[in-house]
MARZA-315591 format. One line per 10 residues: for each residue y, x, z of C-alpha. Coordinates in Angstrom, 3 decimals, padded with zeros to 6 digits. Example, Ala and Ser with C-alpha at 12.3 -4.5 7.8 and 13.67 -1.06 7.14 Angstrom:
% MARZA-315591
-004.500 012.300 007.800 | -001.060 013.670 007.140
END
This chain:
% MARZA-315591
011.647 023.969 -012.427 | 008.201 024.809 -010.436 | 010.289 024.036 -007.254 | 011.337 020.447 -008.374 | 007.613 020.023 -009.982 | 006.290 021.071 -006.063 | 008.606 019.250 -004.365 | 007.061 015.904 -006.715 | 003.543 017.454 -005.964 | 004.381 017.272 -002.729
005.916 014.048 -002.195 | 003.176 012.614 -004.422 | 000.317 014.418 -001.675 | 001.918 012.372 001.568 | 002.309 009.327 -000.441 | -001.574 009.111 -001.150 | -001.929 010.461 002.663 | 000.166 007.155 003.782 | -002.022 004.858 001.294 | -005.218 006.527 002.818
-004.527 005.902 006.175 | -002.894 002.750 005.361 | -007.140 001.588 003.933 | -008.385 002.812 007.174 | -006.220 000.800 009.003 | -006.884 -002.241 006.404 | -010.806 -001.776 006.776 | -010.317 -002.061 010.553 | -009.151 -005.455 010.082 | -011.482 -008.564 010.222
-011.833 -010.442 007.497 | -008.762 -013.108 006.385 | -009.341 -016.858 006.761 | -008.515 -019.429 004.780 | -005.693 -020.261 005.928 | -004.635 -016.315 005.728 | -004.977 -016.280 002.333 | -001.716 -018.170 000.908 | 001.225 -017.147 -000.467 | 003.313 -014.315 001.251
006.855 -015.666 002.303 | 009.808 -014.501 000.377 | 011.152 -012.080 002.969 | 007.902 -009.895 003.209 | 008.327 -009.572 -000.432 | 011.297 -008.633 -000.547 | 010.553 -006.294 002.368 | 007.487 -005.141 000.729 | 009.223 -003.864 -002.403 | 011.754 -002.056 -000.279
008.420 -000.466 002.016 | 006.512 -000.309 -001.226 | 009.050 000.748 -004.366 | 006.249 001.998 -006.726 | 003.922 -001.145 -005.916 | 001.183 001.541 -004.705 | 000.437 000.004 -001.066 | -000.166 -003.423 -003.357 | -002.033 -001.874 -005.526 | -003.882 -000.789 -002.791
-004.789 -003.789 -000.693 | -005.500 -005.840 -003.961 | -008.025 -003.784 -004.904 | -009.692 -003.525 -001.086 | -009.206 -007.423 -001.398 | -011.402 -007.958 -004.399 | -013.961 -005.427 -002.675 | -014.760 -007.393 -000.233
END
């Protein structure tokens, strides 16, 4: 059981390491225009829940979104 709960611990650890460097990258970014800011297309959706299956990268840029 402490093995399995690690093995989450870990897996949980390079998640938040992805999502960290993913905001560095994001704040590197300038800011979007208007025309940036519509709706994503149905294929990066659908490619974004397969890249993103616990919504966390979302989560992520929504909230640096409504930072700025």
């Amino acid at each position: 059981m402490q093995q399995a709960m690690l093995q989450a611990l870990q897996a949980m650890h390079q998640e938040l390491v992805a999502l960290r460097e993913e905001v560095a990258q994001l704040k590197q970014l300038p800011p979007p225009t208007n025309a940036d800011q519509g709706n994503p297309a149905p294929s990066a959706a659908v490619q974004e829940t397969v890249s993103d299956p616990h919504g966390l990268r979302a989560l992520a840029r929504s909230l640096y979104q409504d930072e700025s």
